[in-house]
Structure formats: C-alpha cells, structure tokens
N, C-alpha and C positions, 0 to 999 in steps of 0.2 A: 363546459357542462352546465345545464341552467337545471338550476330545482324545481320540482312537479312541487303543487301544490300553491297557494298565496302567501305574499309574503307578510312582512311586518306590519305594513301600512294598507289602506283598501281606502279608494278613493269614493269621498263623503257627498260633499258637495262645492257647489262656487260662490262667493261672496263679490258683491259691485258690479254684476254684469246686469246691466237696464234695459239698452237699448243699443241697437245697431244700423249700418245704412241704410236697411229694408224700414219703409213708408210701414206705420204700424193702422192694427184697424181699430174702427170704433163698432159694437154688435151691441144691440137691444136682445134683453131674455124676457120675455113675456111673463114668462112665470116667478119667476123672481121679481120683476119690474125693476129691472137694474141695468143699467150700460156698462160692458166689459170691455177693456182696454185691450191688445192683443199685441207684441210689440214681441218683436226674432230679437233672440239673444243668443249668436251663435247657432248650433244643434236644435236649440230649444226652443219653444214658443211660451212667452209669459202671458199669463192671462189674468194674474197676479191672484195664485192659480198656477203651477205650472206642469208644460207637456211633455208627455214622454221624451227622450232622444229621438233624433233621425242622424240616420249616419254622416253627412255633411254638414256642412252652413247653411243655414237657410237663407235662399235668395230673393224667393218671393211667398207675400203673404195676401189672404180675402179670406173673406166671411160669409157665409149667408145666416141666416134665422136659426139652421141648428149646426150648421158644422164650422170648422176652420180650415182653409186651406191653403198646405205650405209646400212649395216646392224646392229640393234643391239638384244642382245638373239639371238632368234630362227627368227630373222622377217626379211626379204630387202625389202627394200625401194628404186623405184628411182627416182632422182630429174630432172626435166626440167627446162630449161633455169634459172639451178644454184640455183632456190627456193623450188617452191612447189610440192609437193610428186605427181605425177602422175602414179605410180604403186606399189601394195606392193604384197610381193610373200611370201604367209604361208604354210608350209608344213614341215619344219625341228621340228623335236624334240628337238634339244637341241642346244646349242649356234655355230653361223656361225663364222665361221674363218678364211675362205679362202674363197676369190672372183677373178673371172676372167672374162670378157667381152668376147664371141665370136660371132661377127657376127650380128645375131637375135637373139642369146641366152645370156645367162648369164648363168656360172657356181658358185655354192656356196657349200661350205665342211662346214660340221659341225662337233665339234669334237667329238662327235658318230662316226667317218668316213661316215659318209653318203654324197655320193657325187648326187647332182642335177643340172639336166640341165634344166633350163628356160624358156622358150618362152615368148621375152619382152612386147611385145605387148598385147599376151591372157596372162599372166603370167598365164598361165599350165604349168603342168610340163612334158618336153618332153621326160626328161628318168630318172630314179634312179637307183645310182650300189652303193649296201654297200662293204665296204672291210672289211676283219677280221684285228680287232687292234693289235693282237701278230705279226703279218704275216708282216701288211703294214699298217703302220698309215701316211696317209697321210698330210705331214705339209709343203710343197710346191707347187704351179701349177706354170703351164705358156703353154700359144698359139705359138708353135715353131714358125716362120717368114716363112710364103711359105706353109706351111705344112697343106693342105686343111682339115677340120674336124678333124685334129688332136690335144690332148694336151697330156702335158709333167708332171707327177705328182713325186714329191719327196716324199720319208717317213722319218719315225723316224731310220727306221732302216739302213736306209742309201742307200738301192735301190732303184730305178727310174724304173719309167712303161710309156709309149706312148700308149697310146689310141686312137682309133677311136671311135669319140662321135656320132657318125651318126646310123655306125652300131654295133657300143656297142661291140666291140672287141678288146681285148690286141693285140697289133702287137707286140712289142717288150718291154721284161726288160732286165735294166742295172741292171749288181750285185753291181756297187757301191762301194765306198773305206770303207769302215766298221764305216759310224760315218755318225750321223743323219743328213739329207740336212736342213738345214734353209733359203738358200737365190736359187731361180733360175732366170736369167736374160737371155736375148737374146745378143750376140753380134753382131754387124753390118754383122760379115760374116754369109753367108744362112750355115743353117746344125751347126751353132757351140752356142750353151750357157754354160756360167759360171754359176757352182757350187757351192756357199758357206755352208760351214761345219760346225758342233758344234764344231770343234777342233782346225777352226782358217784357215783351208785348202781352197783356191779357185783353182776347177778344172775349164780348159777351154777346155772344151768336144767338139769332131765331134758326134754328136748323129747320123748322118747318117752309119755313117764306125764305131761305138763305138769305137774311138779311144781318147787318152787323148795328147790334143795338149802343155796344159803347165800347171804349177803346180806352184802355190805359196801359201805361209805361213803369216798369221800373229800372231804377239805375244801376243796379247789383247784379246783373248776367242774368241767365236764364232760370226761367220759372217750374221750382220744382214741388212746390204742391199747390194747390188751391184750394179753400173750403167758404162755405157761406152761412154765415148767421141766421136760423132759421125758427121762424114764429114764435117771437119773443118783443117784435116790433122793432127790430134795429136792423135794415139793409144795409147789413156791411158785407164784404169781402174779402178776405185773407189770403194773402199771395206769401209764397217761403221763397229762400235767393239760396244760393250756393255758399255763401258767408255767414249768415246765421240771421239774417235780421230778416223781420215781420214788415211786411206795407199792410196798414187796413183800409179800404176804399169806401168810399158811402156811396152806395147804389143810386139815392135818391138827389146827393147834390153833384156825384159825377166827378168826384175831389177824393181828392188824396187826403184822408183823415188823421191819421198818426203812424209813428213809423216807431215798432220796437226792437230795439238795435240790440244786435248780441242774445237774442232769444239763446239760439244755442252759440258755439265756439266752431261748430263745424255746419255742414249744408241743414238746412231745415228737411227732413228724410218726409215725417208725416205731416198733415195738422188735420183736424175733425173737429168742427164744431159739436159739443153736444146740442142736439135737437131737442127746443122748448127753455137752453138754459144758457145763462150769458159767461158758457165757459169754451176754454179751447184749448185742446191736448196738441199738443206736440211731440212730436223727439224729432233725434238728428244721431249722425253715428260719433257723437261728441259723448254715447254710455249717458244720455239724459235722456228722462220724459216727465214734462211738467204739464200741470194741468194753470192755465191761466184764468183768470176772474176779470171781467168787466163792471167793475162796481163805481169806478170812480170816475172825477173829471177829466174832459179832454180826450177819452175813446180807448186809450192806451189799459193794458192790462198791465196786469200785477200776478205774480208768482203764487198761488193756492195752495197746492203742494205738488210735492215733486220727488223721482228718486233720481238720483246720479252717484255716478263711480267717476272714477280718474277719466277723463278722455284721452291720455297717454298712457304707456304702460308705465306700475308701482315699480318703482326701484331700488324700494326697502321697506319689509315689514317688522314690526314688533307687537307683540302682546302686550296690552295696557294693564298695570292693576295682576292681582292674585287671582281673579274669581276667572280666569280664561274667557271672557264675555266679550271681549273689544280689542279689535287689530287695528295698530297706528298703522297707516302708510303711504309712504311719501311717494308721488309720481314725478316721470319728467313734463306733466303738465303743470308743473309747481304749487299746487297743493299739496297739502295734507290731509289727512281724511280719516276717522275712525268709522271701525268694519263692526257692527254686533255677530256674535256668529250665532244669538238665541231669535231674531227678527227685525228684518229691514228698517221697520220704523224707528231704531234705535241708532240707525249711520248717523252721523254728525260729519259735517265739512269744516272744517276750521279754516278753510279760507287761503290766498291764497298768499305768499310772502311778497311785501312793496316796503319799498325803503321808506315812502312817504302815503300816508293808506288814505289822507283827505285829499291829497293829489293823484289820485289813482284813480277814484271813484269816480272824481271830475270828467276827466279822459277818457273813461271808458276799459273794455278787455284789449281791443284789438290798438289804440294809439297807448298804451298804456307802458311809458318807459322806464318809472317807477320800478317795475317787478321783477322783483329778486331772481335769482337763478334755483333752479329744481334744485330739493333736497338730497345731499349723498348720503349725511349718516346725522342719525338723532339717535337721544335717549331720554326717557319719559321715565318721572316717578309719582306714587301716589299719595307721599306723605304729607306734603304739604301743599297740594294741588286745589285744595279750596280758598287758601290765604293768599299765595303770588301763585307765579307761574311754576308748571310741573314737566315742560320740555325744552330739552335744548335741541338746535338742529344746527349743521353746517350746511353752506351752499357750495353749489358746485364750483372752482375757481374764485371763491371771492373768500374776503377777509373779516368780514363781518359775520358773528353766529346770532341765530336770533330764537329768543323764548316764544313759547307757546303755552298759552291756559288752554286746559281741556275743559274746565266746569263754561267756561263765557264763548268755550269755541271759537277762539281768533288767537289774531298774533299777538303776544304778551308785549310787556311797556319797557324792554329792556330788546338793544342793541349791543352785543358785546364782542370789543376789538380791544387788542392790547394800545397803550394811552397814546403812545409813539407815531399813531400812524389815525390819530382821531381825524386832523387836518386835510391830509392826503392820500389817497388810498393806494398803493402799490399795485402793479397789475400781477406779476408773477409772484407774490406770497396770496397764499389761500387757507383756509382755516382745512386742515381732515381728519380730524377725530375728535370727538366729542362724548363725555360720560357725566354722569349727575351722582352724586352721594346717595345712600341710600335712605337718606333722613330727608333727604328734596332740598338741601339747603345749600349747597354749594355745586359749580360745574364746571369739570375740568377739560380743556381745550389743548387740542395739539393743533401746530400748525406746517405749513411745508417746508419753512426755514430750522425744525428742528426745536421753536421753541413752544414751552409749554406753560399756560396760565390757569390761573384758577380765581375765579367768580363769586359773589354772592347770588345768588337763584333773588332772594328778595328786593335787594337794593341795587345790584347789578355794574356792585364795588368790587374793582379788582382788587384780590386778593394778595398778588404775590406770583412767581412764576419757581418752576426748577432749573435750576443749576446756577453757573454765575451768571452769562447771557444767556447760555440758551441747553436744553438738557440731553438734543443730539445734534450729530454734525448733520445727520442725515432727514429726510423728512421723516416727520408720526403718520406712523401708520396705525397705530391704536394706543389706545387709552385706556386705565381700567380704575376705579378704586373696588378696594375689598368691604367688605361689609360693615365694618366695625370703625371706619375710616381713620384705620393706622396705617396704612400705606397707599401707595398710586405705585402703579404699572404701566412704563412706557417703550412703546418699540419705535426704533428708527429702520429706515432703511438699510443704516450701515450694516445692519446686522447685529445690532446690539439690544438684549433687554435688560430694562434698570428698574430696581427698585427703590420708592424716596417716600421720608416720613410725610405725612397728608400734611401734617399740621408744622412741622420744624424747616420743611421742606429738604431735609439731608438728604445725603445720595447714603442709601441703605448697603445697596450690591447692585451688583454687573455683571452679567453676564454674555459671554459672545454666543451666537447664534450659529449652526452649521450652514445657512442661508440666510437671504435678506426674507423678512417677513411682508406679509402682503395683510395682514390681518388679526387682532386677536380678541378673545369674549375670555371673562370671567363669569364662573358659577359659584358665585359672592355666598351661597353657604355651603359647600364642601373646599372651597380655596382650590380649584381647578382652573388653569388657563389655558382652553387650546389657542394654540400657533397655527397658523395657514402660512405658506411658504412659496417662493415663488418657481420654486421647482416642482410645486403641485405636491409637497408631502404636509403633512399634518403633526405637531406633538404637541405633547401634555406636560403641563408642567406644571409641579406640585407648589405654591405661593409659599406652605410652612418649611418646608427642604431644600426648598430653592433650585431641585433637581429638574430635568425630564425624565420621567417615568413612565413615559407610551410616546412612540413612535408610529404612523400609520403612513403607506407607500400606496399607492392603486387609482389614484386620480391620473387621469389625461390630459386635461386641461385644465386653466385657472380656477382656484377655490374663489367661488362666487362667494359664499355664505355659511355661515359654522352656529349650531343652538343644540344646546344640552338637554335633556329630561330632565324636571323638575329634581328628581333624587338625583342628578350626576352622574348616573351610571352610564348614558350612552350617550357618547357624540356623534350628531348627525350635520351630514357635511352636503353642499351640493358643489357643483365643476361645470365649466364652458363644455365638458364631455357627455353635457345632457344625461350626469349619472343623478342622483342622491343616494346617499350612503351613511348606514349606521354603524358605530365601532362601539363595540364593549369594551369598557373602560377596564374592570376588574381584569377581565381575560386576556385583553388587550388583542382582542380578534375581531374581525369583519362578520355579522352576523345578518345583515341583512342590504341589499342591494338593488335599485329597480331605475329602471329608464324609461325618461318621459320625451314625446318629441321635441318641447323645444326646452331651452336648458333653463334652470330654477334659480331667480337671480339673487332672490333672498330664502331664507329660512327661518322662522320661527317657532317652538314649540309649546304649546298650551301648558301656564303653572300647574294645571291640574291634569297633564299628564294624557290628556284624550286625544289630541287634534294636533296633527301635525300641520301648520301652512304653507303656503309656495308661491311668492312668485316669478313670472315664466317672462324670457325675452320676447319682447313685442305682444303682448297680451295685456290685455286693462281687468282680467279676474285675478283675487285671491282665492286660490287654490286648498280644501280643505282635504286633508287625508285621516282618519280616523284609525287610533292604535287599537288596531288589533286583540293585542296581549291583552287589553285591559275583557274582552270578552269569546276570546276564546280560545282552543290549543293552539301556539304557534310556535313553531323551531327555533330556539334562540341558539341552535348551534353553529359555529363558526362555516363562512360560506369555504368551501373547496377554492384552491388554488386557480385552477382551472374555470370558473365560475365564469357561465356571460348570463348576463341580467338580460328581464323578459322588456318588451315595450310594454309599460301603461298608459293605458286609456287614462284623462286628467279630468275630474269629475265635472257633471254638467250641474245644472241651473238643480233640480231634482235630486234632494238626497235619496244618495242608490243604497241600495241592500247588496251587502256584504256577499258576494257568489260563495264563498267557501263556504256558510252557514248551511246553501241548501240539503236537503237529505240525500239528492242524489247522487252525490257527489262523491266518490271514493277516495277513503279519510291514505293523502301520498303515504310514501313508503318510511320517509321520516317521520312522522308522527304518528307511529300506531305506538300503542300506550306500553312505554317500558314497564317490564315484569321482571322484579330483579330475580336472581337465581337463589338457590337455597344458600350458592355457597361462591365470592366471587373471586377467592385462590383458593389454594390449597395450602399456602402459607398462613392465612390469616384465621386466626380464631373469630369462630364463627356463633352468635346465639340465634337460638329458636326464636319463631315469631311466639310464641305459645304467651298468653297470658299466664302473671305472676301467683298465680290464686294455684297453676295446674301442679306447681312445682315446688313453690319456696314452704312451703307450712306441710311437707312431707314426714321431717321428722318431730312433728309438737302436733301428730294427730291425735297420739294419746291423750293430752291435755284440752285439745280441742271437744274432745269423743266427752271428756267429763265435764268441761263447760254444757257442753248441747243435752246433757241426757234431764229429759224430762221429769219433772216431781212427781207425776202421777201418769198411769199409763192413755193414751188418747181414746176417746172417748167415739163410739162408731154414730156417725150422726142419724136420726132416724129415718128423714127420709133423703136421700143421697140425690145430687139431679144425676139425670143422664148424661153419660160422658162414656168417649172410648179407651177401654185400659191401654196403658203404657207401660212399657220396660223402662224400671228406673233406671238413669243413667245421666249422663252430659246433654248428649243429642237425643231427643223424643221421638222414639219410636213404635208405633201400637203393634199390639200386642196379636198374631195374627186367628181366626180364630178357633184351629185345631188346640194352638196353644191355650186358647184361655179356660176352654174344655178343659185341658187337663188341671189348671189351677185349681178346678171347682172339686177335683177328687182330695177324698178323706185320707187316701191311703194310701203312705210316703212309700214313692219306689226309690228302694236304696241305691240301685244301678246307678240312678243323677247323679248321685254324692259321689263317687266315685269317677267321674268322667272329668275328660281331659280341657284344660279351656285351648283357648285359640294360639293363646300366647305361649303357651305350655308347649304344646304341639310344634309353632314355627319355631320355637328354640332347639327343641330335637332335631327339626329337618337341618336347621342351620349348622348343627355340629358335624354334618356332613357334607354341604354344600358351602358351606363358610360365607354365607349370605345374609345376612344379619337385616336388612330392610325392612322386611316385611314384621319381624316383632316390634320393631323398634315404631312404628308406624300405630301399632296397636296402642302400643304403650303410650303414645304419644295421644290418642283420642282419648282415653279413659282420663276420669275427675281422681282425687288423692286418693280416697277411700278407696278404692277398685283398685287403685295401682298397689297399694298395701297389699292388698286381698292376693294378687296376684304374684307378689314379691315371699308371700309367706306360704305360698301354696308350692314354691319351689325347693323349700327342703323337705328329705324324706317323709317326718311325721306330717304333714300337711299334704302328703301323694305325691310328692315330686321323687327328684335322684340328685346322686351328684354330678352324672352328667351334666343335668340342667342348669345347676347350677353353677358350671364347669362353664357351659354354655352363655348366662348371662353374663358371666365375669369377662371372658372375649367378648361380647357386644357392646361392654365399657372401653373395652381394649382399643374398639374401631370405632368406637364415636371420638377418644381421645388421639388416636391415630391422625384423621380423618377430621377434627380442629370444629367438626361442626354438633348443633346440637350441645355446647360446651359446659351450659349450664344444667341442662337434663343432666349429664355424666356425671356432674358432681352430685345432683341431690338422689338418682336411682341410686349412686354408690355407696350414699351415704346411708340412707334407708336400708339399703342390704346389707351392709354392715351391723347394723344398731340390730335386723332381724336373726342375723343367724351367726354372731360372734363367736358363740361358743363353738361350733358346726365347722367352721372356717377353721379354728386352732386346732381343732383335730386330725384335720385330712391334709396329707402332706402334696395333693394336686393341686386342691385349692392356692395351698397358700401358697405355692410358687407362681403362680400366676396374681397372685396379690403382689407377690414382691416385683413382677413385671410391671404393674399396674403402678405400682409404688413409686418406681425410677421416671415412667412415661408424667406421671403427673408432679413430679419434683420442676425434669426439664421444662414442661409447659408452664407453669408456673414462675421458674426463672425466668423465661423467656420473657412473659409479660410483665414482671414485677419491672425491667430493666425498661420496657416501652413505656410504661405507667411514671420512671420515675424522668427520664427523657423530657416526656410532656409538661410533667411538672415544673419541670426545671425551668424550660423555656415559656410557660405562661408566668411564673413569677419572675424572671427577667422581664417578659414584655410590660406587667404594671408596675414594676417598680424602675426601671430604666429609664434614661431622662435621655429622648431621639433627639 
C-alpha cells in the first residue's frame, strides 16, 4: 500500500556536480558586458546561474547571442535568460549529437546522420538532408567566419563538405588526410580552420584555396578540442587529448610551445579561449572546470580559479562542525574534499592521500605511485582543529591511518600504524575503523586482526591498545568513544560487543550479538548506538543499560550507512535495496520510507536538524534532502505493514520548491487536522475546554459582587460618541432595532418579568424527553453572573417549580453519569446547593435524588482518588530509584 501525499524528506538540492563529458560553452552578454561559462551537469545546465531541469542527461550543448541550446536523445531544448526552456524542437529519430547555432536557425545531427535545420522561433523545420553513413558520417560542424549561409561539416571518414543551408547545395568537398575529423574550429584568420584528427594530426586549412597552411602532431591519441588565442597578440593554439594534457602551438614559429600535463584527470571535454584576454576555460568529465591564466614565463598556464567535485563517486560523507555548513567526503578518486551547502565558493579540496607528498608532486597524477588508496571511513572534530590535526581516515586495505587538517587543507604531519609493523608493512592486515574523542585529542583505531589502538591526535604517540594482544578474535568493524571519554565501544565480527575504560583501558562488559555486525555510530549526547547487521536488521542499544532496546527488520539488502537527528529521536538507515529509511526511536516504529534509483551509499544528517545528505553508487553528487517537519504538516505516524515506498526523483543542480507546499494540492487523507472529540471513552473522566474564569469563582460571587461595587454611582458622560447598542453578555451581540425601540419606552411592561428564559424552558422539555443537551449548552455559553441569575430563577419564589428543579438535579445526574463536562458538575452543583439549601431539606423528591447524586459522586471520586494515587506512586519511585 504506498501513502498519498509527501513524505519526510523532499529533495533540495546537489552539491560537487561542475562539469560533465559534454564540450562546455563560452557566450558574450552585451548588456552586461560579461562572458558566461555554460557547462551540462547531468539534467542541468550551469551557467553559474542555473537551468531549469530537462528530463534526461544532457548530451549536447551551443549558444548563440541570446539563447542556450541543449539537447538530450532525440529532443533540443532552449534555454532563455540561462533558465527556463522556451522552445523544444521534436523531429529526430535518434539521439542528437552535434549542434550549431546559425543565425535564426539552429542546426542539429543526429547519429542517424540526419542533419536539421531549425527555425528558432517557429521551431519548424526549415530543411532536412540525410547522408549515407558508409559515404559520409558526419561527426564535426562549424559556421565558417564571413561565410554567409554557409557551414562546414567533418566526417568519420575523414572528408569535409561546405554547404549552402539556404539553397541546400554542396559547393565544395575537401578529400581530407585519410583519418576521421573530431575537432573543427575557426581561426582568427577569415577563410582558415583548424582540423583535429583521430590520429592526433591538427591541420590549419585555407578552406577558400583548399590549401594546407600548417601541420602538427600530438602524441596523446585524438584531438578532442581545439581553441585559439585571440587578439591579445599571442598566436597560440590549444589542442585537448583524451588523457587530460594541453599542447600549446605558436602559430608564428610553427613549434610546439609548452605542454600542460594533467589539466584534467580525464579527456579534456571543452576549452574557449576568452576573446581579448590571456585566459582559457576548460572542463573534462573529471566534475572540473577551470579557468587558466597566461601571466607567466615559458607560455605554460597556471590555475585562476576553478570548481571541482570528486571525479569518482564519494564513498563516505560527514558533516564537519555544529553549524551544518560543510560536508567532509571521501571519493574513490582518493581525495577528500569539503562540500559548503550555504555557496560553492566555500568547497575546499584537501587534497589527495600520498605516502610521500614531495615525491608525488615530482611524478605527477598519472606516474604517481606514491598515492594512497581511496578513503573507507574517517572521523572529523572541531575542537582542536586550529592547533594539530582534526581528521583521522582509514584506507582502503592498507595499514596505515592518516590525519588531516581542515584549517591548511591538506594531509596532516602524522602517519599512524601500530609500532610492530613500522618496518614492514603486512599485505592482509588493514586498518577499518576509525573515531576521534570528542575534545580532538585522541584517535582510536580498529584494525582487521581484531586489534585495537589509541593515538595522540597532536604528537601522533601511541597511546596503548585494548585487551592483552588484541581486543577481538574477529575483525572491527566499528569503533566509538562516548562523549565524556569514559568509555570506547568496540564490535568484532565474531559477533561480540565490548565495553572498555578510555583511559584504564579495562574490558568494562561484553556482550554477544544475535549476528555478526557490519557497522555501528554512536549519538555521543543521548548514549544511543545503532547496530547494522549482516542479516540486514538494525538495533539500538542503550551505552547506560547496556541493553538493546529497539529492534528494526525491513531492509533487503546490505546496510550501507546509519545517521541519527541531532536530538536522537530518529534513526535513518540506507540498504543496497536502494531503500532509505527512518525509525522512531521512542515508538520504535517505521515512520517514513522512499526509494531512490540508485542506492545511498553514505548518510549523513545536518547538526541542525534541516538537511538530510546522500550519497548514491556511481554518482560524483552529494545529494541534499531538506526535513520537511522542520516546515510543514507531515505524518510521523508509523508506515503500515504492507507499505511499498514511491520512486524519488534525487534533486538536481537548482534548489526545487517543495511540491506538497503548492495550493493546489489536496491536503492526503492523513493529514487533515485531528479534532479531538468532546469525550475519547466513556470510561474516562472527562473536562470541558471552558476557561477557568467561566466556572471556578461561581461560589465567592458574593464577595466578588462587593469587591466591584462602586463608591459612587457612574456618571453619564455628556456627549457619548456613536456606537451600536449591545446585549450585555460573554459573546457581543447588537441589539436589533425593534428592540432598542422598546428600551427607549418609560413604561415597565410587567409581562417581561414574568417570562420564561431559554434554559428554564429546555429544562421543562427535558423532563420529558430526558435530553438534557441542549440546556447544558446554554449553560455552558453564559459568563458566572448569568449562570447565578439562572440557577436562582429555578426555585419557586424566583418563578420557577420544583419540577425544574427536579429537572436540573437529573442533568447533574448525566453529566456525572456520562464522566464528561466533570468539572462543570461539580461547580453548577455546588452553586445549587449554596442557592436553595433550605428548599432542598424540605421536599422529600428532591432529596432522593440528592442522595442518588450523593452515592454517583462518592464512587467517581474513589475511582479517581485510586488513579491519582497510582501516578503518584510511580513518579516518586522513578526520581528517587537508582536504574
């Protein structure tokens, strides 16, 4: 059964997604007088600045003067003022792959070879030429410079054709150097573009005279962008390779001028010189895009600024610090890297783990044998993160942990391995669990042989280890110390968890496990530890009782990752079952559930309680989810047995707005606003909502009457403003105006004084229908004074009888019956007592029904005095009881 309506979480937005394999653009805005970067991240398009969604990846990207255009499959899309899609152009069969801006049109290839010409505005299409694929596979364009209705198309097989798009006729093919074109660019001269090759060849063509002006080679496989330095007085060239390295060429001596190695980690995707300035943008789908500076000697550029995320996917995230502002996390591209989640310009790289960091540098990314293996598990503190280092991390199969400062952004000056093994490094022991004190001064280390050591964080002196060798038989699979660093928590495989003094290093307790453990976290201020298990269950278990106290079953697949809400109260779980899953700690129930496609391999939650993070197998985004509860109604009640969670969508680049906020939305069937009932047994004594003013000061009206009564009589003001008369009373009423008419007469009609009120009247009907509501409703609107008025109008001398009176004494009967209204009962009976005591001893109907009245409210009384002293009882055992 799936639940209507949104659930806990509503996806936010993405953090570290920059750049992907799509060639990014470079657009001039006139009016701004600004150059805007435009670079596919996924769905999205960054403009830095970013675009609505489109429902796939985007595959291809171009620009003209005012629009952006993206395509993904068979579809283009294009964007206005950098966001929302304003024209989408359907007609290809199969996926596009080459775009060109001309003009009023657009051109788009698909690799069908189907070439389309656009009309941006009507998006019709103004021409279609297919090519045969043996012949001429088209897998280059470009818009010569000058060349009116013309364009310039490469193929695979290595020859070039110029077209007139207008009148739809080949004017000229180049035969081409025998090897497929990949890159066509314009150089600043009219009549000449460079050729990039699969073979690594850049030709710089006169396409007017087909003549070949110059010829270079690179040694890195085929040519997959090219750009040229333009009027600024430096004819260079910039060629990208499939490995990530730069060739620059100098036009004018015909040489290979400098070569920058390792631009990116992966193919070089774009590069754009800016025009007039001695810079050049890049990306690659390495998740970077950097703007490079030509300032210095030797032609070689230098790094300007830049943003990058992982170019592999994160394999563990954490939140740094209290304030929720910064996500540690480690990729299996072996960095590490903080996320800000308030703006970009606040990511830090800290760089990447090398055993020897002046010998790394030497060597380079790609010879570089130096570097460590990807991080599996760290823990970061902030206490003392200004003085030494404030992270510890493990690597993947290796034996050595290594610190990290967060304030200097690199790897800290401490290696830490137990002393044994300084020499020679063991291949089958490996460090897997890691946890830091909560003061930053100490860091305790499990390893796969089952022993366990503890660290100085400053001097990076072993401290000591637990047990006599070693403190399981089996591997650690986590680590924990408590807040106050009087104890450490450690779990082996065998199945065992142990407690041991931080500082004595004693074995405190032991306890055996109903499974072997795959994982556990402590929530260091309520002393909570969940367990992950390797039968996919989850428990909780209390650090001061030493019990488990919640059990949770519903996972499919392996627990990837477990993180708490800042208060404790919910543990959120994810599973290789591409579920994530919250449990209510107190209730010990399943309260909210959602499946994302691909599964969450970490979890982290925001100290302050907003932002849930995620991240996902084979993906380079942190995934931000935004709690809900913190802004608006949401169902924290337990999901049904039978419950299958919805697919969600995993948030793009653009923080989205909340769908369930909208108005039009009809609020599900769980959440319409509980309205308790008057009464929710019929066992339970029950009070009125009525304020304390309507009820409790009923019998000290007298004494109130002679507090209030005034020293002199009031005085009529002379001139009164305008205002509509009111019947005094609780609720204001005006007065209507046959009635005020009559107010204005001299001459008392005695008939009024003599008539019956409302309450008087339903008390009569009730002695016959035995329906008592309707007074009791009356009675219940009227302020003290009225209620007097009406309680003393019930005996004889006041115009009543003794029916009526017969009458309210039953409607005491069934408010006490009936447990509700409980404290009304007591004060209307009291007041009627205090008015007509003498009245009452007289008539011997009344007072049988007094003595009815007498017995009913003895038992209720007992009843609750026994619940009252119950309660008692067991809150002074719970504060004075020693658990």
């Amino acid at each position: 059964m799936a639940r209507e309506g949104a659930g806990l979480f509503a996806a936010f937005r993405v953090l570290g997604r920059f750049s992907g394999h799509v060639p990014h653009i470079l657009r001039y805005h006139g009016r701004h007088r600004e150059f805007y970067v435009a670079t596919a991240v996924g769905r999205s398009v960054h403009t830095y600045n970013v675009s609505n969604v489109l429902p796939q990846d985007i595959t291809c990207l171009a620009a003209d003067r005012m629009l952006i255009f993206a395509s993904y499959d068979n579809i283009l899309h294009a964007f206005a003022r950098n966001k929302e899609v304003v024209h989408t152009y359907e007609g290809h069969k199969a996926k596009i792959h080459l775009l060109q801006p001309f003009g009023d049109h657009v051109i788009s290839v698909d690799v069908d070879n189907v070439l389309i010409v656009w009309n941006i505005q009507s998006e019709e299409e103004y021409l279609q030429v297919d090519f045969d694929k043996a012949t001429f596979a088209v897998s280059a364009i470009l818009h010569p410079s000058t060349y009116l209705n013309k364009i310039l198309l490469g193929s695979e097989q290595g020859s070039l054709q110029l077209w007139n798009i207008r009148s739809n006729k080949l004017l000229y093919s180049f035969p081409g150097w025998g090897f497929a074109v990949t890159a066509l660019a314009q150089a600043p001269a009219v009549d000449v573009v460079a050729v990039g090759l699969v073979s690594g060849h850049i030709i710089v063509h006169n396409i007017k005279f087909d003549e070949t002006l110059m010829k270079f080679q690179q040694d890195w496989g085929p040519i997959t962008a090219i750009s040229f330095r333009t009027a600024d007085g430096h004819p260079v060239m910039a060629a990208g390779s499939p490995i990530g390295h730069i060739a620059l060429w100098d036009l004018e001596e015909k040489k290979l001028m400098c070569q920058m190695q390792d631009a990116h980690s992966t193919a070089v995707a774009g590069m754009s010189f800016v025009p007039g300035e001695p810079l050049l943008i890049t990306n690659g789908a390495d998740n970077a895009l950097r703007v490079w500076i030509f300032d210095g000697p030797g032609g070689a550029g230098r790094v300007l600024r830049s943003r990058m995320g992982h170019s592999a996917p994160p394999t563990k995230i954490r939140y740094h610090g209290q304030n929720g502002e910064q996500i540690l996390s480690a990729g299996q591209d072996g960095t590490l890297q903080s996320f800000s989640t308030v703006h970009e310009k606040f990511n830090k790289s800290l760089g990447r783990g090398s055993i020897n960091k002046k010998k790394s540098k030497k060597k380079g990314l790609k010879l570089d044998t130096m570097a460590l293996p990807p991080i599996t598990a760290f823990a970061s503190e902030v206490a003392h993160q200004s003085d030494w280092d404030g992270i510890i991390a493990c690597h993947q199969g290796y034996i050595t942990c290594t610190t990290w400062n967060y304030q200097k952004t690199s790897m800290g000056a401490h290696k830490l391995r137990p002393e044994e093994f300084s020499k020679h490094k063991p291949i089958d022991i490996y460090a897997t669990a890691v946890d830091i004190t909560s003061c930053g001064n100490f860091a305790v280390i499990g390893m796969s042989t089952g022993q366990v050591d503890v660290y100085n964080m400053q001097s990076g002196i072993h401290r000591g280890h637990y047990g006599k060798e070693k403190a399981h038989e089996g591997a650690i699979r986590g680590v924990a110390v408590d807040g106050l660093n009087q104890l450490v928590i450690t779990a082996g495989s065998e199945g065992l968890i142990k407690f041991w003094k931080f500082k004595t290093k004693v074995l405190v307790y032991s306890t055996e496990l109903s499974s072997s453990p795959s994982a556990i976290l402590l929530h260091r201020d309520s002393g909570i530890l969940g367990i992950a298990f390797d039968d996919f269950s989850i428990s909780v278990l209390d650090i001061e009782t030493r019990k488990i106290v919640r059990t949770f079953s519903g996972h499919h697949g392996r627990i990837n990752d477990m993180t708490f809400s800042p208060d404790g109260r919910w543990l959120i779980t994810s599973s290789m079952d591409c579920t994530i899953k919250t449990w209510d700690l107190p209730s010990g129930c399943l309260i909210d559930c959602f499946l994302v496609d691909s599964a969450a391999v970490s979890l982290t939650m925001s100290p302050t309680g907003d932002f849930l993070a995620s991240a996902h197998v084979d993906d380079l985004g942190i995934y931000l989810w935004s709690n809900r509860s913190l802004y608006s109604l949401v169902s924290l009640r337990p999901l049904p047995a039978d419950y299958e969670p919805s697919l969600v969508t995993r948030p793009s680049t653009c923080p989205e707005q909340d769908e369930g906020v909208s108005g039009d939305e009809e609020p599900c069937g769980e959440m319409i606003e509980y309205v308790s009932p008057e009464q929710l047994e019929e066992q339970l004594v029950t009070l009125s909502s009525l304020p304390e003013s309507r009820w409790k000061n009923l019998l000290s009206l007298d004494v109130i009457k002679k507090k209030n009564k005034p020293r002199e009589p009031p005085k009529v003001p002379k001139s009164a403003p305008f205002f509509i008369p009111t019947v005094p009373g609780l609720i204001p009423r005006y007065i209507p105006p046959e009635e005020e008419n009559n107010t204005q007469s001299k001459v008392v009609n005695l008939g009024v004084l003599a008539q019956k009120s409302d309450f008087f009247i339903h008390l009569e009907e009730a002695l016959n229908t035995n329906e008592y509501k309707a007074p009791l409703d009356l009675l219940k609107r009227l302020g003290p004074s009225n209620i007097e008025i009406e309680l003393r109008g019930l005996a004889p001398e006041g115009g009543g009888s003794m029916e009526v009176m017969l009458s309210f004494l039953r409607m005491i009967g069934m408010m006490l019956n009936k447990k509700y209204n409980f404290e009304l009962a007591q004060a209307y009976l009291a007041l009627f007592l205090k008015l007509h005591l003498k009245i009452l001893s007289s008539e011997p109907n009344l007072l049988e029904e007094l003595s009815k009245l007498s017995m009913q409210l003895e038992e209720t009384w007992i009843h609750l005095q026994t619940l009252f002293n119950q309660s008692l009882c067991v809150l002074t055992y719970t504060k004075s009881a020693l658990l």
